[in-house]
Each structure stands twice: as structure tokens, then as C-alpha cells.
Legacy VTK file of the C-alpha trace (Angstrom):
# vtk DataFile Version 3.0
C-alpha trace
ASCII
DATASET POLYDATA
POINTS 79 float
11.542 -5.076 -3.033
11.324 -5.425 0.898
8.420 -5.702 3.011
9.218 -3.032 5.284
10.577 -0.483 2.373
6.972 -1.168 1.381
5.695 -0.453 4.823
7.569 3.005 4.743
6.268 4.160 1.639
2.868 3.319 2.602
3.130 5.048 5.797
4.112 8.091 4.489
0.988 8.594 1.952
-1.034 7.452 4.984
1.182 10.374 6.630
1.558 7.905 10.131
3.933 9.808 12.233
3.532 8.706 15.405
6.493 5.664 15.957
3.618 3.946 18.412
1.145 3.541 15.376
2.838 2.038 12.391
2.001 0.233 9.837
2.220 -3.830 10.065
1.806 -6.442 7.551
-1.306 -7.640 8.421
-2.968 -3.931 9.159
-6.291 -3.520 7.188
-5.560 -0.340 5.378
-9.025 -0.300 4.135
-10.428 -0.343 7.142
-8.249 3.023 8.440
-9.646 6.348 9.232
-7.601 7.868 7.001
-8.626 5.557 3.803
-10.394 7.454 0.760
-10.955 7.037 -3.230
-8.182 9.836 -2.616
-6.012 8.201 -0.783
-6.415 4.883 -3.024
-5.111 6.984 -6.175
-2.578 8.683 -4.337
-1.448 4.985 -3.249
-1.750 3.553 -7.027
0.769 6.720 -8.063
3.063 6.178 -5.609
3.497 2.251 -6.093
3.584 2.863 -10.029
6.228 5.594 -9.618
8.947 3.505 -7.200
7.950 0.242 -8.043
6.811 0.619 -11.912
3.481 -1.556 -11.372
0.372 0.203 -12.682
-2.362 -1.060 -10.161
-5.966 -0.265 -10.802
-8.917 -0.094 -8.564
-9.886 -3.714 -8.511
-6.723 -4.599 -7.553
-6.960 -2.575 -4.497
-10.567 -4.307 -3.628
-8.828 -7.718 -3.717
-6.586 -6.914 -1.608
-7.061 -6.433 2.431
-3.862 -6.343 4.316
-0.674 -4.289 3.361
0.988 -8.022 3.289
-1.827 -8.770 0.221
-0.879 -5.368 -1.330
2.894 -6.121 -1.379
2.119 -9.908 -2.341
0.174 -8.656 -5.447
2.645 -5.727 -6.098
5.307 -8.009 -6.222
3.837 -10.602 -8.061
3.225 -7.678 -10.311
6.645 -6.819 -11.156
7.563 -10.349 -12.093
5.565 -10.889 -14.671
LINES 1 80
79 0 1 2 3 4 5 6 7 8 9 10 11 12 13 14 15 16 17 18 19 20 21 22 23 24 25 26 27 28 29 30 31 32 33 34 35 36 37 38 39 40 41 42 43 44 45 46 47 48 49 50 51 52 53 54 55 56 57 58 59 60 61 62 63 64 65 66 67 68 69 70 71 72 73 74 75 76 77 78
């Protein structure tokens, strides 16, 4: 699993198209307009379906950055 694979997938559920506002590693996805209990699930799918790691909501509370959410996700699939 690569960082910026990670990125992409998470920018496309956050549905960023414009190439000036991306996603970075240390972006605050919480903290983005776009950011919803909807938006969480959708997230939690999406990460179980490519990466096989169920995530729950606390998991997404400890987390802050998309660099903690790939951390944790990755830590994830090795044990």
C-alpha cells in the first residue's frame, strides 16, 4: 500500500477535482467542508473494500491527518 494510492482513493470519496486542491498527508480531513457521519461510512467502505481493513468509528476519531489514517490502515493490515 502507497501513500499517495491512498491519497487518490481518498480524494475521490471526498470527490476533490480541482488539481490545485489535493489532498496531502498532513491535511485534516476532519476538519474539511465536505466531512460528514456520511462521508465517514462511505470512507470506512471504501478502505474495507480495496484494502480489506474493517475500520470503525473510533478509529476514525483517533485519527487526524490522512498520514494517521494510512498509518493506522496499514498497521491494520499487518496484523
Amino acid at each position: 500500500m502507497e501513500l499517495k494510492a491512498f491519497i487518490q482513493l481518498l480524494e475521490n470519496e471526498f470527490q476533490v477535482e480541482d488539481e490545485h486542491c489535493t489532498l496531502q498527508e498532513d491535511t485534516q480531513y476532519r476538519s474539511l467542508g465536505v466531512w460528514s457521519s456520511m462521508l465517514a461510512l462511505i470512507v470506512i467502505v471504501q478502505i474495507t473494500d480495496t484494502y480489506d481493513v474493517v475500520l470503525d468509528e473510533e478509529d476514525i476519531k483517533r485519527t487526524t491527518t490522512v498520514r494517521d489514517l494510512y498509518e493506522l490502515v496499514k498497521q491494520k493490515q499487518q496484523a
